[in-house]
Residue frames as a rotation matrix with the C-alpha (Angstrom) as fourth column:
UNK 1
0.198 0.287 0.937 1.39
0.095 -0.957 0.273 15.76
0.975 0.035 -0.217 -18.14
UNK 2
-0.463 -0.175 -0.869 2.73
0.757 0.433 -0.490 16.85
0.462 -0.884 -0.068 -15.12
UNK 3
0.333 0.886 0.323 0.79
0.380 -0.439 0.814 18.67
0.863 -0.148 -0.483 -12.44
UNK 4
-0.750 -0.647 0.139 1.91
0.066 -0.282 -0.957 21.09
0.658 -0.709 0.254 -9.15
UNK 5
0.093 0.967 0.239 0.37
0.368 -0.256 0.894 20.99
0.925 0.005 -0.380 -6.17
UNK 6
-0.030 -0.435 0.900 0.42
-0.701 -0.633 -0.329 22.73
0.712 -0.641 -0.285 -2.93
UNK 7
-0.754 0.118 -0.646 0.99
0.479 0.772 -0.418 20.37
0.449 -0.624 -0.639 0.77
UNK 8
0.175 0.985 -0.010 -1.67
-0.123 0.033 0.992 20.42
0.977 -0.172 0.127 3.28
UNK 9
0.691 -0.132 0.711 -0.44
-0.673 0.244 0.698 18.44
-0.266 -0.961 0.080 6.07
UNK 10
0.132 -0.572 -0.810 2.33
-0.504 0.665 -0.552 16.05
0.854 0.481 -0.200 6.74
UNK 11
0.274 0.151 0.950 2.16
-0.919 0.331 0.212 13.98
-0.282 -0.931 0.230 9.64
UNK 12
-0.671 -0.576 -0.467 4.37
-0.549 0.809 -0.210 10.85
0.499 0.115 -0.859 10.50
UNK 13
0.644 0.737 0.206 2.03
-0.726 0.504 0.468 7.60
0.241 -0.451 0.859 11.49
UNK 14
0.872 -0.429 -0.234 4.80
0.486 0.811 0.324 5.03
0.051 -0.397 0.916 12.01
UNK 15
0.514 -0.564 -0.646 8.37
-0.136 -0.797 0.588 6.08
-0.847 -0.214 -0.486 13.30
UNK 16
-0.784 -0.614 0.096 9.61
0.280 -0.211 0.936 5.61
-0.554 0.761 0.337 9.36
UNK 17
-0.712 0.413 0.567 6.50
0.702 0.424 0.572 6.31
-0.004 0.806 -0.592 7.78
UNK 18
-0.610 0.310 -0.729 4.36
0.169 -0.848 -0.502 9.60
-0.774 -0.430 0.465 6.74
UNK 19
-0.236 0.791 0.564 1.08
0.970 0.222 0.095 10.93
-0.051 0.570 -0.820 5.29
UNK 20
-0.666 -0.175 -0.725 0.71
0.238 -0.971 0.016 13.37
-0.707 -0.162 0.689 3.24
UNK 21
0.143 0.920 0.366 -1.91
0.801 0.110 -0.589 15.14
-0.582 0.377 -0.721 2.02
UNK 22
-0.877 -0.387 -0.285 -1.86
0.087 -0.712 0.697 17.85
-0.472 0.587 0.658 -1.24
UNK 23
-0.215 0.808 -0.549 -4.14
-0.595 -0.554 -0.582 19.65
-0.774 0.201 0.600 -3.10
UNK 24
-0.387 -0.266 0.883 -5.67
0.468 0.768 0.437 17.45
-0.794 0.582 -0.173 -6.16
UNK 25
-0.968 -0.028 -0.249 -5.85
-0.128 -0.799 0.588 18.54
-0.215 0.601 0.770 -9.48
UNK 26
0.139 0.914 -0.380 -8.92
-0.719 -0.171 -0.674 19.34
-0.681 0.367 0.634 -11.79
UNK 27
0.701 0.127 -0.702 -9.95
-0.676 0.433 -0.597 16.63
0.228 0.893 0.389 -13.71
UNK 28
-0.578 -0.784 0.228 -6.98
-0.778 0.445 -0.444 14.39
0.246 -0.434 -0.867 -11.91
UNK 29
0.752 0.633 -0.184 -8.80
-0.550 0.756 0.355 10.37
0.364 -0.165 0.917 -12.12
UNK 30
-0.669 -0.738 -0.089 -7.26
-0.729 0.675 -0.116 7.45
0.146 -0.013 -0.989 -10.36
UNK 31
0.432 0.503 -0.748 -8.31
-0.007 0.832 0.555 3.66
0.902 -0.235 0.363 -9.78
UNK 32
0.856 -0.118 0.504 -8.26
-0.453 0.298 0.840 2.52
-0.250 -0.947 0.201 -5.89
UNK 33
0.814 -0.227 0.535 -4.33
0.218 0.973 0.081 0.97
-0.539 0.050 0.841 -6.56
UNK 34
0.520 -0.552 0.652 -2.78
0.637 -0.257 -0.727 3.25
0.569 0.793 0.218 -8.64
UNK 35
0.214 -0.801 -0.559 0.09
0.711 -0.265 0.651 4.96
-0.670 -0.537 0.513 -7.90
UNK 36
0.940 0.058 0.337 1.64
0.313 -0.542 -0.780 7.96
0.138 0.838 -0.528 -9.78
UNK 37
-0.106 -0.950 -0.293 5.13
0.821 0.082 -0.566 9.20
0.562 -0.300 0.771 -10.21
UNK 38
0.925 0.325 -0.196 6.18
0.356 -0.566 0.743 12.12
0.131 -0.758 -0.639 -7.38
UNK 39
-0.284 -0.948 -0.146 9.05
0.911 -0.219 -0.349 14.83
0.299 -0.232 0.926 -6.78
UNK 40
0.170 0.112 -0.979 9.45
0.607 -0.795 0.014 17.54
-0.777 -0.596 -0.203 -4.64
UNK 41
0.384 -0.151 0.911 9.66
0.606 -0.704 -0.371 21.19
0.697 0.694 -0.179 -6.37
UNK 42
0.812 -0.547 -0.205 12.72
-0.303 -0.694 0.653 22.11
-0.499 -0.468 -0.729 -5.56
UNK 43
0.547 -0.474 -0.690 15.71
-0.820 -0.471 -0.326 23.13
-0.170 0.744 -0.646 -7.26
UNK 44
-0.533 -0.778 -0.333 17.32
-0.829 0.558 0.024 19.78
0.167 0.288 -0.943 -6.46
UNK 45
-0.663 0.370 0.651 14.59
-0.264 0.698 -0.665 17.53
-0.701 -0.613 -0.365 -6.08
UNK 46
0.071 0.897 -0.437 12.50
-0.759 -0.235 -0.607 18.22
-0.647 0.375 0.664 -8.99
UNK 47
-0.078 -0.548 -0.833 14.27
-0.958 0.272 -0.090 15.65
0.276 0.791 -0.546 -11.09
UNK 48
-0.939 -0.342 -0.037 14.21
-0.282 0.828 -0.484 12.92
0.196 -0.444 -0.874 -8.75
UNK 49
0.060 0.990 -0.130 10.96
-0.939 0.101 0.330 11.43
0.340 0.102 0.935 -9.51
UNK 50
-0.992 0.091 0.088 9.79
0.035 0.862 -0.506 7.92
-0.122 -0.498 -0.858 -6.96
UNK 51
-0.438 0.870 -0.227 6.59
-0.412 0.030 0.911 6.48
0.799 0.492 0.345 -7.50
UNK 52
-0.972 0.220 0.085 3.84
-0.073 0.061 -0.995 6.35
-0.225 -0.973 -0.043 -4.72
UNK 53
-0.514 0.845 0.144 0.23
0.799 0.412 0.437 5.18
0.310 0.340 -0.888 -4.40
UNK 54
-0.525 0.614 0.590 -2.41
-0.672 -0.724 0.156 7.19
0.523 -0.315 0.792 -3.51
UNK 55
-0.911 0.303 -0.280 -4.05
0.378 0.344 -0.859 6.21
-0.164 -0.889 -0.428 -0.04
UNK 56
-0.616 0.645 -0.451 -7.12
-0.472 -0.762 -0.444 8.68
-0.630 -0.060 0.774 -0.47
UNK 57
-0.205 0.646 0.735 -10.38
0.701 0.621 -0.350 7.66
-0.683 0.443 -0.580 -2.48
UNK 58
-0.610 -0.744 0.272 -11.10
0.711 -0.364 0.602 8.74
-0.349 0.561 0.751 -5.74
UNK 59
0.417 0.665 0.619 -13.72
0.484 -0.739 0.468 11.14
0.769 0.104 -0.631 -5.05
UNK 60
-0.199 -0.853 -0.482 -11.62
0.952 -0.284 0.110 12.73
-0.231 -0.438 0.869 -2.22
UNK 61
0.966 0.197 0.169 -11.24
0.250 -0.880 -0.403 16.88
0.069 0.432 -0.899 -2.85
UNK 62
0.165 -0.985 -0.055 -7.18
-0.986 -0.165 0.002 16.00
-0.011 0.054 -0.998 -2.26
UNK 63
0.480 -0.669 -0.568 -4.55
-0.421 0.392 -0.818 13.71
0.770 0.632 -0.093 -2.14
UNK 64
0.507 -0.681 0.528 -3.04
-0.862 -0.392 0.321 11.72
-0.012 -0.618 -0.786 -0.13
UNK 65
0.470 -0.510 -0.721 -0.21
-0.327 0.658 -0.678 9.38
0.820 0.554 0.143 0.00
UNK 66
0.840 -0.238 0.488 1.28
-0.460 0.166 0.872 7.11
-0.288 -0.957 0.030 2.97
UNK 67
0.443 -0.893 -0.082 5.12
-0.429 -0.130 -0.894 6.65
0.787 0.432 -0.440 2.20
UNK 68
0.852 -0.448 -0.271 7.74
0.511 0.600 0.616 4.89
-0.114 -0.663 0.740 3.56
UNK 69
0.775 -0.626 0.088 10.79
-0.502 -0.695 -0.515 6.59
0.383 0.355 -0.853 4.41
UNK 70
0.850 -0.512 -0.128 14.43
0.490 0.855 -0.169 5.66
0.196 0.081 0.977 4.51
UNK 71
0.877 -0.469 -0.105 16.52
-0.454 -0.881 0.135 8.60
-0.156 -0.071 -0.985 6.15
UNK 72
0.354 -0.927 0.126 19.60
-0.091 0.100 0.991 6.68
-0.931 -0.362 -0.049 6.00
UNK 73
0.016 -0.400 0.917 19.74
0.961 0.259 0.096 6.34
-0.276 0.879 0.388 2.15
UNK 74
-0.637 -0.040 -0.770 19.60
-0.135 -0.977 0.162 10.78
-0.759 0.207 0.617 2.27
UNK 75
-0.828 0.028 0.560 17.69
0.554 -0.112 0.825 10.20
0.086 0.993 0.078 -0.77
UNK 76
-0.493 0.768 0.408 13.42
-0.054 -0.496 0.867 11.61
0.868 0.406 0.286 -1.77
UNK 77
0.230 0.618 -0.752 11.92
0.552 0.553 0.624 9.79
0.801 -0.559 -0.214 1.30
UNK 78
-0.068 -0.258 -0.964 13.95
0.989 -0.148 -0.030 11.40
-0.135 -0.955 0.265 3.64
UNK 79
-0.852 0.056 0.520 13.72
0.190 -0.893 0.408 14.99
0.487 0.447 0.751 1.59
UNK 80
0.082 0.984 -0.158 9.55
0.322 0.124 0.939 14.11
0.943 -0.128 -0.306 2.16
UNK 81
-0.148 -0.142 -0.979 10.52
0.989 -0.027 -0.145 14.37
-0.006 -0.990 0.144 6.39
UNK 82
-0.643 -0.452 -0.618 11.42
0.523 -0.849 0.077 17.92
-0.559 -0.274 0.783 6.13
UNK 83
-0.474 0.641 0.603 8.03
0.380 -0.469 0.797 18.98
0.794 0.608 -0.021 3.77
UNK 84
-0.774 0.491 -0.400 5.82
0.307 -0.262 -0.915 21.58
-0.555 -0.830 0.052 5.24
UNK 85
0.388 0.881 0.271 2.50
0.764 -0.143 -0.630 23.04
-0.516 0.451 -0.728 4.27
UNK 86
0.832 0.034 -0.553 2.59
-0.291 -0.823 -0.489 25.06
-0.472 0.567 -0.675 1.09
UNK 87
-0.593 -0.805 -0.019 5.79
-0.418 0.288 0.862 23.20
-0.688 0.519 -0.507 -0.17
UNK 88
0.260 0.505 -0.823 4.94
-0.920 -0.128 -0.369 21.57
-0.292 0.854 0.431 -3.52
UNK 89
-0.308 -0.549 0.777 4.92
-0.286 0.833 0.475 18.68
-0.908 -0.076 -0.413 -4.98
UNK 90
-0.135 0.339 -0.931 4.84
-0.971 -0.232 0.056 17.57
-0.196 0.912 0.361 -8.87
UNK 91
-0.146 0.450 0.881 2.93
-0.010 0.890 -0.456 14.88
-0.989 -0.075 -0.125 -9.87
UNK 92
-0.914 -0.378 0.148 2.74
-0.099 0.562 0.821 12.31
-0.393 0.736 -0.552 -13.35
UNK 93
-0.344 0.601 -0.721 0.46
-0.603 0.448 0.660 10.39
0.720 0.662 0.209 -15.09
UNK 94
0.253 0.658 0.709 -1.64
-0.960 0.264 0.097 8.14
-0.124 -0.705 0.699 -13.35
UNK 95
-0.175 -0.407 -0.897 -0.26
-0.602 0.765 -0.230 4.49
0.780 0.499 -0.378 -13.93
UNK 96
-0.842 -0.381 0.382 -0.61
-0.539 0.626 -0.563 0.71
-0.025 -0.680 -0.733 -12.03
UNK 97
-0.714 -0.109 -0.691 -1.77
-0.504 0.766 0.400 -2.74
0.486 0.634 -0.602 -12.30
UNK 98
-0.947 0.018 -0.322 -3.23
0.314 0.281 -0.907 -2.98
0.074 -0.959 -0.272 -9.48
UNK 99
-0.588 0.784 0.199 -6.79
-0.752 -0.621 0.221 -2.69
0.297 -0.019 0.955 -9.18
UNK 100
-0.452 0.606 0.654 -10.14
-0.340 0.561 -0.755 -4.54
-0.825 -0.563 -0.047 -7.21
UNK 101
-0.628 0.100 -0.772 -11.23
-0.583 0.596 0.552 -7.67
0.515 0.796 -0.316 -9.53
UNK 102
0.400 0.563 -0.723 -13.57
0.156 0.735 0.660 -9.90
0.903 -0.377 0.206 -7.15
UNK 103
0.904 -0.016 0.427 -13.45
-0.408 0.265 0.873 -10.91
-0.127 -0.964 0.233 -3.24
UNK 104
0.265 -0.908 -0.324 -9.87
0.052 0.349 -0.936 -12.50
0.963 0.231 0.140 -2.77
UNK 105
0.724 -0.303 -0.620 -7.01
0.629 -0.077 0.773 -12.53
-0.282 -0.950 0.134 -0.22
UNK 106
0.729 -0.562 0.391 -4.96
-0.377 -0.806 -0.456 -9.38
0.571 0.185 -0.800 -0.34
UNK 107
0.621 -0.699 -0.354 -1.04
0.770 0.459 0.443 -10.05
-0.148 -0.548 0.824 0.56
UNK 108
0.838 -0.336 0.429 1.20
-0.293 -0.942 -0.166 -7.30
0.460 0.013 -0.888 1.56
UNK 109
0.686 -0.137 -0.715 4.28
0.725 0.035 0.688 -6.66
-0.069 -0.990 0.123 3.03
UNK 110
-0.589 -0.595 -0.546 6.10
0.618 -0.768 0.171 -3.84
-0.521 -0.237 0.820 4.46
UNK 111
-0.344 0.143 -0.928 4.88
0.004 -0.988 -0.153 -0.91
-0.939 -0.057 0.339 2.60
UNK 112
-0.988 -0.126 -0.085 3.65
-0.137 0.491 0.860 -2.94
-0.067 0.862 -0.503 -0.17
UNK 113
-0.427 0.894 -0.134 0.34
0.861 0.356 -0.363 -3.07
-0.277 -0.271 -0.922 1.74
UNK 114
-0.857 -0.115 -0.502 0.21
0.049 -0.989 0.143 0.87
-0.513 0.098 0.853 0.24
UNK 115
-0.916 0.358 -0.179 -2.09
-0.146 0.117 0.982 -0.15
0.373 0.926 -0.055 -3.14
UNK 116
-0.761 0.447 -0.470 -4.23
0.571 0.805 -0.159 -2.06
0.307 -0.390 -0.868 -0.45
UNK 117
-0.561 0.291 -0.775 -5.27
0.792 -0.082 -0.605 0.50
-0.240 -0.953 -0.185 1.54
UNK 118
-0.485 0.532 -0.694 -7.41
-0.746 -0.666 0.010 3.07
-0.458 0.522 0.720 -1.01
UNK 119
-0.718 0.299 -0.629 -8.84
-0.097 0.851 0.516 -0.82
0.689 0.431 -0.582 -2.59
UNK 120
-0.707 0.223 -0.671 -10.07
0.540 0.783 -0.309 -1.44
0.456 -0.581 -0.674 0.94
UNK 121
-0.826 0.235 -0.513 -11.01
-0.035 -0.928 -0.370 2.22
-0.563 -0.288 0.775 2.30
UNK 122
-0.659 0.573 -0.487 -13.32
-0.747 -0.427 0.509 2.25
0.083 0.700 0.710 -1.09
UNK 123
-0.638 0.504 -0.582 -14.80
0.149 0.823 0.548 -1.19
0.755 0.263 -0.600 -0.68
UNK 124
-0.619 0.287 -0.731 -15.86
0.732 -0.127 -0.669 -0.22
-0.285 -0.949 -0.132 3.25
UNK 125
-0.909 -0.099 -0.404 -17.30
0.105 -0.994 0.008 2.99
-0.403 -0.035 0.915 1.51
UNK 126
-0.411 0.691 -0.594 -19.57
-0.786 0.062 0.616 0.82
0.462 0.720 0.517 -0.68
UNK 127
0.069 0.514 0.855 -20.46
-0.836 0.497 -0.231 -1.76
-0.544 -0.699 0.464 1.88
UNK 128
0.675 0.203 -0.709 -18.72
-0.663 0.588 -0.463 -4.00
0.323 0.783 0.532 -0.23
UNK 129
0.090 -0.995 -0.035 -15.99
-0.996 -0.090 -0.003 -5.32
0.000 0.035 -0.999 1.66
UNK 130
0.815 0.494 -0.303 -17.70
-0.513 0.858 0.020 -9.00
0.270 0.139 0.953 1.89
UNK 131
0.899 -0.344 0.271 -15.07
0.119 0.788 0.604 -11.84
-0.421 -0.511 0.749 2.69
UNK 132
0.327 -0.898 0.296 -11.61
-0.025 -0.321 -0.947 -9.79
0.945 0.302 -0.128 1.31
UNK 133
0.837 -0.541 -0.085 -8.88
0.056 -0.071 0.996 -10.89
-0.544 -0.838 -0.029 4.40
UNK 134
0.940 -0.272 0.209 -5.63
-0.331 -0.874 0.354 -9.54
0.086 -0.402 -0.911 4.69
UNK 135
0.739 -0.634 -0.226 -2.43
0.667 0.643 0.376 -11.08
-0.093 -0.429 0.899 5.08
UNK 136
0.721 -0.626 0.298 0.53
-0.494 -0.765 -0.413 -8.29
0.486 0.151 -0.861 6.38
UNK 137
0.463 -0.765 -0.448 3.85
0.874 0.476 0.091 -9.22
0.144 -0.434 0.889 7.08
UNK 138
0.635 -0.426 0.644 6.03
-0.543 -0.839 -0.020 -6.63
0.549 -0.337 -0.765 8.63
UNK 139
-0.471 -0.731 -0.493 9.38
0.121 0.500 -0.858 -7.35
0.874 -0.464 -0.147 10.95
UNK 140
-0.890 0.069 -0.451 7.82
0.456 0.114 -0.883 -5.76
-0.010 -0.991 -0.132 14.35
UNK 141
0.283 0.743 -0.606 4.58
0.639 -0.617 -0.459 -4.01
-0.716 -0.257 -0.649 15.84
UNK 142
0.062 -0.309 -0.949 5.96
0.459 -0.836 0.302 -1.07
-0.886 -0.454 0.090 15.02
UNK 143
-0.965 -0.262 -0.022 5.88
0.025 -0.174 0.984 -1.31
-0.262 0.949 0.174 11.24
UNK 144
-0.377 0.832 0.408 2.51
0.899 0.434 -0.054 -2.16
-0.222 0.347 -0.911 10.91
UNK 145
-0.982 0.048 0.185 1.28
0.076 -0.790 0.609 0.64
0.175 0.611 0.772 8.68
UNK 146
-0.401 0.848 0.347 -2.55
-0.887 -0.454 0.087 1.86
0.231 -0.273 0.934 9.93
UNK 147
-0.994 0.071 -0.084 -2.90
0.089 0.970 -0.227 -1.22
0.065 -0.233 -0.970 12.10
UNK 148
-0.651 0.755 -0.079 -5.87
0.098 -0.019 -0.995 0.09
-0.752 -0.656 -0.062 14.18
UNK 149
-0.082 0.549 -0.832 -7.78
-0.810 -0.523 -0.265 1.05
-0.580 0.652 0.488 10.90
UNK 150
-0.635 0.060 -0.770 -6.80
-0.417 0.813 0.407 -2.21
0.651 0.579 -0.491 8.99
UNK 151
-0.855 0.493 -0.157 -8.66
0.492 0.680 -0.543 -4.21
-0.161 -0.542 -0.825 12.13
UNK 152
-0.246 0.844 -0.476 -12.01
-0.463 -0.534 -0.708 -1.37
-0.852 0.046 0.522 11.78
UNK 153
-0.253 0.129 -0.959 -12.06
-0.951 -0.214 0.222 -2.39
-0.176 0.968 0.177 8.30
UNK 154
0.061 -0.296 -0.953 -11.27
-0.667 0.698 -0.260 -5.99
0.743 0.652 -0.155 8.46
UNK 155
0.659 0.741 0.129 -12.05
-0.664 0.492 0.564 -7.48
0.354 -0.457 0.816 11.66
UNK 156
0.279 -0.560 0.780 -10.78
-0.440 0.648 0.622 -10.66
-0.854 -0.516 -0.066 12.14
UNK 157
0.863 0.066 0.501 -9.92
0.450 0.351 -0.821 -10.76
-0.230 0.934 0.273 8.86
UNK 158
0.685 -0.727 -0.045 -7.09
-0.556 -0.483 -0.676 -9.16
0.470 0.488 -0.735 9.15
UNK 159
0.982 -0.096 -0.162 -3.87
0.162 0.868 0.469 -11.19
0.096 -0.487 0.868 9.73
UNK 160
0.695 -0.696 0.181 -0.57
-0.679 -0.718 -0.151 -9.56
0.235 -0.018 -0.972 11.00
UNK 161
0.746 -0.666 0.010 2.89
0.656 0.737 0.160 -11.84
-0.114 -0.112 0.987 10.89
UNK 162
0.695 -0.602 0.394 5.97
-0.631 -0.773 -0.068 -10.53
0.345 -0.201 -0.917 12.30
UNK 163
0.744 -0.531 -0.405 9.04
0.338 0.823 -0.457 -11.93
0.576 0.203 0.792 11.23
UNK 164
-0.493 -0.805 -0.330 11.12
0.299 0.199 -0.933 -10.47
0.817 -0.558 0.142 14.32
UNK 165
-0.788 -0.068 0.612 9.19
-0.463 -0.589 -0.662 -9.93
0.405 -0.806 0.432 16.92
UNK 166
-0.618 0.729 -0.296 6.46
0.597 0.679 0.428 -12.34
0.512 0.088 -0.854 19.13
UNK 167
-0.907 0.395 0.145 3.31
-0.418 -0.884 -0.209 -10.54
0.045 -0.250 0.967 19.87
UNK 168
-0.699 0.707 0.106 -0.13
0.239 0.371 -0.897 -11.20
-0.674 -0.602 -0.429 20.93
UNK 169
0.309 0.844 -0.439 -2.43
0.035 -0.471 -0.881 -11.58
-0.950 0.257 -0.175 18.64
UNK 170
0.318 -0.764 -0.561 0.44
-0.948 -0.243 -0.207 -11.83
0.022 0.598 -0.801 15.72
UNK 171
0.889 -0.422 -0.177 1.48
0.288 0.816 -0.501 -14.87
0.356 0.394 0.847 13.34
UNK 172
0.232 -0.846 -0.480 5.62
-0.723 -0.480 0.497 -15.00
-0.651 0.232 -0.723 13.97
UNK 173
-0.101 -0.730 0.675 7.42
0.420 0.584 0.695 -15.63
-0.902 0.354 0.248 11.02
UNK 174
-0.874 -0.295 -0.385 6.90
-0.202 -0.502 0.841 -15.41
-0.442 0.813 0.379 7.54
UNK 175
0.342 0.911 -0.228 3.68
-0.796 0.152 -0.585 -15.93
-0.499 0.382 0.778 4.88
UNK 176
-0.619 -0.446 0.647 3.64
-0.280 0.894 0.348 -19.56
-0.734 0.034 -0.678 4.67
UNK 177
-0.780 0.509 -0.365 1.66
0.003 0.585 0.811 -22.27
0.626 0.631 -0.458 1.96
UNK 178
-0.403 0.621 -0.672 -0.09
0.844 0.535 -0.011 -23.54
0.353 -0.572 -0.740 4.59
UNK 179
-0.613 0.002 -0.790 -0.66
0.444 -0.826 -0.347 -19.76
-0.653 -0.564 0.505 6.07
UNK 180
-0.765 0.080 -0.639 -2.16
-0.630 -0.296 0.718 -19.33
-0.132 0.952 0.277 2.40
UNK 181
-0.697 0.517 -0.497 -4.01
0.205 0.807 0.554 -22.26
0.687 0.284 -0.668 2.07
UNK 182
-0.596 0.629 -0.498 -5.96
0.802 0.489 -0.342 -21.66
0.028 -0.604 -0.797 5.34
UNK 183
-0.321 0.644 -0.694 -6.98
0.363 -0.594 -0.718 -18.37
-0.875 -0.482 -0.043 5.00
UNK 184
-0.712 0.478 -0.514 -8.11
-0.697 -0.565 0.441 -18.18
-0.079 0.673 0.736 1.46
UNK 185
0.008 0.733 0.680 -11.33
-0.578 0.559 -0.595 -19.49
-0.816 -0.388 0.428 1.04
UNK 186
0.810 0.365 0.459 -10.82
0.103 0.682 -0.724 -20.94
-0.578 0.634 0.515 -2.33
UNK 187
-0.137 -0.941 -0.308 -7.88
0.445 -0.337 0.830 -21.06
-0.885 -0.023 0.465 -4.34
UNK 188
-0.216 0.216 0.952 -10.13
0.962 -0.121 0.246 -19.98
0.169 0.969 -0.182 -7.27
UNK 189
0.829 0.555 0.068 -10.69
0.558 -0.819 -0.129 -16.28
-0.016 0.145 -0.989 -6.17
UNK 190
0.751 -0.458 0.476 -8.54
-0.216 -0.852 -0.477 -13.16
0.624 0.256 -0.738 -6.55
UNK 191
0.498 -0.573 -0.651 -5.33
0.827 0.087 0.555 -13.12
-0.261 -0.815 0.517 -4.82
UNK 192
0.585 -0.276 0.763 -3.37
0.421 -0.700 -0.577 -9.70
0.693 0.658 -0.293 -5.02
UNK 193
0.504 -0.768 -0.395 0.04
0.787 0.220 0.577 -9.43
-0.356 -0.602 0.715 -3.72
UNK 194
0.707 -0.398 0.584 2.30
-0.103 -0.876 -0.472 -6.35
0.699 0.273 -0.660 -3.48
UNK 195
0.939 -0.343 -0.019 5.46
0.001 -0.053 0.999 -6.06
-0.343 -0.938 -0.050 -1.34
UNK 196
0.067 -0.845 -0.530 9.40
-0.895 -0.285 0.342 -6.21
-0.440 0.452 -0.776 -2.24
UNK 197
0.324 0.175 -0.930 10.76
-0.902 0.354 -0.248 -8.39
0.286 0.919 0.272 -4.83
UNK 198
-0.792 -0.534 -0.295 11.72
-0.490 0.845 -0.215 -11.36
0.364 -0.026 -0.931 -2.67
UNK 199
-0.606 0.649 0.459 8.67
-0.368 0.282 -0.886 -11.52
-0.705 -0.706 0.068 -0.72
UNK 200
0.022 0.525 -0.851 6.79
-0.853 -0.434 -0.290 -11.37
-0.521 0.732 0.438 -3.97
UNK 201
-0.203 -0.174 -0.963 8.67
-0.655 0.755 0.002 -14.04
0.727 0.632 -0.268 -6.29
UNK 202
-0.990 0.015 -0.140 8.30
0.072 0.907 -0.415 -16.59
0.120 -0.421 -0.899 -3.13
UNK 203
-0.376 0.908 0.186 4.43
-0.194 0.119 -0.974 -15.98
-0.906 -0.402 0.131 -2.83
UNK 204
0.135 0.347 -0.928 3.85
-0.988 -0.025 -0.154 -16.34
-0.077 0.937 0.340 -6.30
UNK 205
-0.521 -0.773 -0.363 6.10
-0.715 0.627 -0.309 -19.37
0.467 0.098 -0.879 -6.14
UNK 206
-0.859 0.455 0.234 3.56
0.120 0.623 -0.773 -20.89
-0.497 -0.636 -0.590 -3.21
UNK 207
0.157 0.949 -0.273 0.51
-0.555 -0.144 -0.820 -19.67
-0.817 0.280 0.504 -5.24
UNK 208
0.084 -0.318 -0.944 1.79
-0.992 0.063 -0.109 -21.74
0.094 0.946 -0.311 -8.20
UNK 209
-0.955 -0.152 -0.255 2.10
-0.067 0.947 -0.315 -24.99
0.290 -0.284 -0.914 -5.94
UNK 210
-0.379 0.907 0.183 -1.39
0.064 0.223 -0.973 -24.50
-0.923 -0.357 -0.142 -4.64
UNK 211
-0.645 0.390 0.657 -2.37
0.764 0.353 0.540 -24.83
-0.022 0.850 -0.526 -8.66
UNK 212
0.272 0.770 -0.576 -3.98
0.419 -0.634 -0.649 -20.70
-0.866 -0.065 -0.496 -8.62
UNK 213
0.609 0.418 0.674 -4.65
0.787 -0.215 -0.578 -19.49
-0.097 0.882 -0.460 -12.04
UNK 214
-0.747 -0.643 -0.169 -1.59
0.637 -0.765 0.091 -17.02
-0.188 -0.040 0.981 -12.78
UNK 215
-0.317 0.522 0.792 -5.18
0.130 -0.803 0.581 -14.74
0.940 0.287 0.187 -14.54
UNK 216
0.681 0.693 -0.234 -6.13
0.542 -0.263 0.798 -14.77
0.492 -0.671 -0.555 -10.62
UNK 217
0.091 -0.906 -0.414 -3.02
0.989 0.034 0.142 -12.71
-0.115 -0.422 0.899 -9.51
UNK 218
0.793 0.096 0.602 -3.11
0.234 -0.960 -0.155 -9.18
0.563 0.264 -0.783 -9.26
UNK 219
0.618 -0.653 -0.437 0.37
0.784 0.479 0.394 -7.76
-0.048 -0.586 0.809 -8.60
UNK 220
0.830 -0.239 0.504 2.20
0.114 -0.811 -0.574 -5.01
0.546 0.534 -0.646 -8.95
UNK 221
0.303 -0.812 -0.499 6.21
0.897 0.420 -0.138 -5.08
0.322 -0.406 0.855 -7.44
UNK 222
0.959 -0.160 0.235 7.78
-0.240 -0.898 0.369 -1.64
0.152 -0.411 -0.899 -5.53
């Protein structure tokens, strides 16, 4: 079933990356994680449907969604730049794998950290966030997607690695075993990884040598 709604606001938070808020339907349920499909309404856009998480919690009175964009591929993302209030947007089914199973270590990267960040928002809401740390990987500063909010939330629990760029305060390189190994506390809780498919198949790949339970994986690929 699909569902129109008007925009609200659009406002860029990183220089490739924007949040946008829309009206939510009646009766419109998601889990912290899920993600639904999304196209603009317009005459050439309405077809072109990209799935996108919801950022917002699911008691909210709207929507909202934090997107990565890609002006150089001309494609939905970059369309998304040029929304204003009162443009529309049609929205899917609710759908994704993702969802909050126990305490754990949460692994993101690039815009993969999307699922995370309504999971984490909701846990802080319930005073539940207990010993859930972070691991974001991004190339520079400058990607990091709501840094200042990920550190409110998460403290020193949150662990930023930046595979071009050396910064204070910032792992460089990449999300190692060993980078794994020290910051989960056990290799028997949750682990729940989102990010592109290479980053993905090689953390699985290290979570499989540290002997974690493939049923403790919560994943979902973009």
């Amino acid at each position: 079933m699909e569902h129109t709604v008007k925009i609200q606001s659009v406002t860029k938070i990183t220089h490739d990356v924007v949040q946008i808020i829309a009206e939510k339907p009646a009766d419109y349920f998601f889990v912290p994680g899920q993600a639904t499909d999304v196209s603009i309404n317009k005459k050439e856009w309405r077809d072109k449907k990209n799935p996108f998480t919801f950022t917002s919690l699911p008691d909210n009175d709207y929507l909202e969604f934090t997107i990565k964009t890609y002006p150089s591929h001309h494609g939905v993302t970059n369309e998304l730049l040029n929304l204003r209030k009162e443009d529309e947007l049609i929205l899917g089914d609710v759908f994704g794998e993702i969802n909050y199973q126990g305490e754990g270590l949460f692994i993101a990267g690039g815009a993969g950290v999307t699922p995370f960040i309504s999971i984490l928002r909701y846990l802080e809401s319930k005073n539940e966030m207990g010993d859930n740390k972070l691991l974001f990987a991004n190339k520079k500063r400058g990607d990091i997607i709501l840094e200042d909010e990920f550190k409110k939330l998460l403290g020193n629990k949150l662990v930023n690695i930046l595979s071009e760029e050396k910064v204070e305060g910032c792992i460089k390189g990449h999300i190692t075993k060993d980078l794994i190994r020290k910051h989960c506390n056990t290799t028997k809780s949750y682990f729940y990884v989102c990010g592109p498919p290479p980053m993905m198949d090689a953390v699985e790949k290290m979570l499989g040598e540290l002997n974690v339970n493939k049923k403790l994986i919560v994943k979902e690929a973009f």
